[in-house]
TIDREN-545666 format. One line per field, with one value per residue: residue number from 1; residue in one letter; x, y, z of N, C-alpha, C in turn. Coordinates in Angstrom, 2 decimals. Atoms other than C-alpha are relative to their C-alpha. Example, Ala and Ser with C-alpha at 12.3 -4.5 7.8 and 13.67 -1.06 7.14 Angstrom:
nr = c(1;2)
rest = c(A;S)
n.east = c(0.89;-0.82)
n.north = c(-1.19;-1.19)
n.up = c(0.00;-0.06)
ca.east = c(12.30;13.67)
ca.north = c(-4.50;-1.06)
ca.up = c(7.80;7.14)
c.east = c(0.90;-0.77)
c.north = c(1.20;1.09)
c.up = c(0.00;0.73)
! end
This chain:
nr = c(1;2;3;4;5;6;7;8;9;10;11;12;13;14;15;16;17;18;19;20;21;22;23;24;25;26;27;28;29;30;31;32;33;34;35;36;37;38;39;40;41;42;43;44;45;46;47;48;49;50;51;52;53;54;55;56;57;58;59;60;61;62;63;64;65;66;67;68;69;70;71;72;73;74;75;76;77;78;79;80;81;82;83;84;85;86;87;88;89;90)
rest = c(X;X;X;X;X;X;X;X;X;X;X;X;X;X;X;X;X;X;X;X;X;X;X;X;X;X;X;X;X;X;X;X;X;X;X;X;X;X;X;X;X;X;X;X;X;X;X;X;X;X;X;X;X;X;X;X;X;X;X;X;X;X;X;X;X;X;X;X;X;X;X;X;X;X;X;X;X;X;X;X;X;X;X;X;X;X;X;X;X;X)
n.east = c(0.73;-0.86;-0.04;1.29;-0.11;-0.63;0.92;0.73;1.46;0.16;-0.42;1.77;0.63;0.13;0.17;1.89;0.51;-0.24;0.82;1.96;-0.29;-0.23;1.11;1.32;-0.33;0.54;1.30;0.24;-0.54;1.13;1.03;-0.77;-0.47;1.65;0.63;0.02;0.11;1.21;0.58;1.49;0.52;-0.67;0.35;1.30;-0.11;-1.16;1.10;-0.53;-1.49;-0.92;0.18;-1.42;-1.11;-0.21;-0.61;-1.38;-0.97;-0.04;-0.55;-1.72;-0.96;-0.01;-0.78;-1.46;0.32;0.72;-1.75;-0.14;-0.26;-0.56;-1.58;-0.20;0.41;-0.59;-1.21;0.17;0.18;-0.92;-1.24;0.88;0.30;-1.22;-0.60;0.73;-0.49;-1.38;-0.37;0.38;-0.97;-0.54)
n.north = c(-0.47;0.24;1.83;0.07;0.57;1.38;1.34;-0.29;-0.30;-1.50;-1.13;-0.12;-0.43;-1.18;0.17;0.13;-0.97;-1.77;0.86;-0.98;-1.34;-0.25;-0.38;-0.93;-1.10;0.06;-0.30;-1.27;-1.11;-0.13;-0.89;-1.36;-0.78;-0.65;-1.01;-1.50;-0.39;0.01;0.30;-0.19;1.08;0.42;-1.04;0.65;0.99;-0.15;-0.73;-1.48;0.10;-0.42;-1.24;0.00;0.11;0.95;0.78;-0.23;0.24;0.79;0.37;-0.27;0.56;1.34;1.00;0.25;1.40;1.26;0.75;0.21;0.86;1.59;0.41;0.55;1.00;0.63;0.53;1.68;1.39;0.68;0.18;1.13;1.34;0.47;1.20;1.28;0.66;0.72;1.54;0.96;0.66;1.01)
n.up = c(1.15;1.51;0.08;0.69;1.44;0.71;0.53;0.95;-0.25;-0.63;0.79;0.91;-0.51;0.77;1.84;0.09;-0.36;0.84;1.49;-0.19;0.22;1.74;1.27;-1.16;0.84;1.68;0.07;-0.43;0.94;1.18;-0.37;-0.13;1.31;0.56;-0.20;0.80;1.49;0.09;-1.04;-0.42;-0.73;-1.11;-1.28;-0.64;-1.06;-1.08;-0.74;-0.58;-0.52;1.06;1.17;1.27;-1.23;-0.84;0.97;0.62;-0.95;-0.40;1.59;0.05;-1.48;-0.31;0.96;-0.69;-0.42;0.85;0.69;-1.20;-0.44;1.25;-0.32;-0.77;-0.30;0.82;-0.01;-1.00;0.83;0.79;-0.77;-0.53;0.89;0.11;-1.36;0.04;1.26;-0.13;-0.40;0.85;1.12;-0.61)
ca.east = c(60.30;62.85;61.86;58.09;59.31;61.72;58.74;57.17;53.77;53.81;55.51;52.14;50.21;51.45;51.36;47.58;46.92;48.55;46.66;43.05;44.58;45.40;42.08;39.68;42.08;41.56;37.80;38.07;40.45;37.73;34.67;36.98;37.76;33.83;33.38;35.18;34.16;30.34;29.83;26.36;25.85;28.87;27.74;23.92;25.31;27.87;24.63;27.02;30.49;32.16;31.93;34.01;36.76;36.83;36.82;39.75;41.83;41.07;41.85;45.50;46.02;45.44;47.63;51.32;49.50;47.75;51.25;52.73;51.16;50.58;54.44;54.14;52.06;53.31;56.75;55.77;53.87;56.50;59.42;56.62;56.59;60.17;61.48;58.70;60.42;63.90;62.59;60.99;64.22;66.01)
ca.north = c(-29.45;-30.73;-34.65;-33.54;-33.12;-35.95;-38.00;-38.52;-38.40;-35.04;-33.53;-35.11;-33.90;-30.51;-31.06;-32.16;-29.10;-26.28;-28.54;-27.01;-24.03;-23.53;-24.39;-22.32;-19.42;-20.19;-20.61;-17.06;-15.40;-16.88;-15.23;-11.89;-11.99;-12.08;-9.75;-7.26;-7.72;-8.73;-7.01;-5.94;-10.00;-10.53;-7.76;-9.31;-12.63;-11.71;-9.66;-6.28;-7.84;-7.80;-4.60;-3.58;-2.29;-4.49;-7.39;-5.79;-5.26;-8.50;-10.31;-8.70;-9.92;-13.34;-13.96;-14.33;-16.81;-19.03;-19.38;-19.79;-22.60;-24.45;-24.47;-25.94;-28.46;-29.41;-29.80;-32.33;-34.38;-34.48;-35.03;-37.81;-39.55;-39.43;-41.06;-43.49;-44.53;-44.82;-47.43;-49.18;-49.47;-50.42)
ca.up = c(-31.20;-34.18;-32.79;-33.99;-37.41;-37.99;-38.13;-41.67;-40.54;-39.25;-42.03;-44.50;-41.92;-42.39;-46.67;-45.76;-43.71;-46.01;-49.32;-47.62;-46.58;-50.01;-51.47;-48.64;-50.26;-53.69;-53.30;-51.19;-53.95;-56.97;-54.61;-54.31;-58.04;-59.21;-57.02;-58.51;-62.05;-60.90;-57.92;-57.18;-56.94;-54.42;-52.13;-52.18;-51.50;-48.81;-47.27;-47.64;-46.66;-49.50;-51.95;-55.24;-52.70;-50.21;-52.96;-54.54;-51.56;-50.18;-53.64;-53.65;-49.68;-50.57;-53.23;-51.44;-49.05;-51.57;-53.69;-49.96;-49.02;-52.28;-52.32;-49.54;-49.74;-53.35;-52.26;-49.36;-51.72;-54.27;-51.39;-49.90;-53.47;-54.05;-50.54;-51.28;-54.76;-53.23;-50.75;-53.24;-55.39;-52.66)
c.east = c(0.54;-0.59;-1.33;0.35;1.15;-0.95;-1.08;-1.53;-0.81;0.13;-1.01;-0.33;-0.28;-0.37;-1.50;-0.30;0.55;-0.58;-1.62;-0.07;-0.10;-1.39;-1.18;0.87;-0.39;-1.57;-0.14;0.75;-1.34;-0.97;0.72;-0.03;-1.52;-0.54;-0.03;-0.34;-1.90;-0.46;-1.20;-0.66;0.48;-0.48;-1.70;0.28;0.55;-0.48;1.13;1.71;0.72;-0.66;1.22;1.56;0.31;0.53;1.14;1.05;-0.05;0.64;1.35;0.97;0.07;0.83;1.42;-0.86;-0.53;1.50;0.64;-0.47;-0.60;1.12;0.17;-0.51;0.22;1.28;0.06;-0.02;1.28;1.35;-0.99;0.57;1.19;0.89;-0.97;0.53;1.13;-0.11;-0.40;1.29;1.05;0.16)
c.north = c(-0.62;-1.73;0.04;0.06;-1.04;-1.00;0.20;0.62;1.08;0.88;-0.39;0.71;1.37;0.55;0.72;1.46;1.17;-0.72;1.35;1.15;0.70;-0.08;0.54;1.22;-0.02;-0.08;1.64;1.00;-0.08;0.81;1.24;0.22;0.07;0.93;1.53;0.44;0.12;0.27;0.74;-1.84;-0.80;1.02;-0.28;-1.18;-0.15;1.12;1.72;0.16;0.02;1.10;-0.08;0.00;-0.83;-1.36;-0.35;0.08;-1.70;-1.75;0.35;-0.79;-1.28;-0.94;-0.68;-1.67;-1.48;-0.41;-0.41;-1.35;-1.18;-0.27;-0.86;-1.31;-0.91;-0.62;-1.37;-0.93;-0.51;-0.71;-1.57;-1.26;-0.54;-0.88;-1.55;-0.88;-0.73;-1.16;-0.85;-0.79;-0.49;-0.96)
c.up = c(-1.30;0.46;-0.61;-1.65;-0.22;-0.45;-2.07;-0.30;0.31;-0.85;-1.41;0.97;-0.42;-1.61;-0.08;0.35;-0.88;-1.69;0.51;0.52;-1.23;-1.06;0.90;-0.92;-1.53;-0.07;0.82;-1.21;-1.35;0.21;-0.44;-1.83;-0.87;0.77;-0.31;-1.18;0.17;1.38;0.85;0.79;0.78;1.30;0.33;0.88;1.63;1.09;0.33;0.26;-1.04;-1.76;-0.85;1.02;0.91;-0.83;-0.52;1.14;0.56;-1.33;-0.17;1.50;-0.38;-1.34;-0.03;1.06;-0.65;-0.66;0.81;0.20;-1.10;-0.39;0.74;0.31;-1.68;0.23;1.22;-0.56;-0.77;0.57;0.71;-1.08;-0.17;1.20;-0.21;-1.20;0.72;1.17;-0.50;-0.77;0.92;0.31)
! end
């Protein structure tokens, strides 16, 4: 399991995959957060599934994971760009 991440490619990979993690949450926290301020026209669109409550609870769950894995996929990139400098200046 530790020889799957030594490789660089794997550990973008992961970056990539917690990047669109990260913005499927953020487009689900934006829905959640008009729904609580406007939501007569999140509970038409969402045919019923998301109400004021529901909105609001679901809007508080998703805010540890969204900071979560845009951490995560910021610190790849920036650990990506920086190994990529030092073999340049080498």
């Amino acid at each position: 399991m530790l020889e799957w991440f030594k490789s660089r490619r794997n550990i973008r990979r992961i970056g990539r995959w917690c990047g669109w993690a990260a913005l499927i949450l953020l487009a689900f926290t934006l829905l959640t957060g008009y729904g609580i301020s406007q939501f007569r026209i999140v509970n038409s669109l969402t045919f019923g599934l998301l109400d004021k409550v529901s909105s609001h609870r679901w809007h508080h769950y998703t805010d540890i994971p969204l900071v979560i894995f845009t951490l995560i996929h910021v610190v790849i990139a920036v650990w990506g760009r920086l190994g990529a400098r030092k073999r340049r200046c080498k």
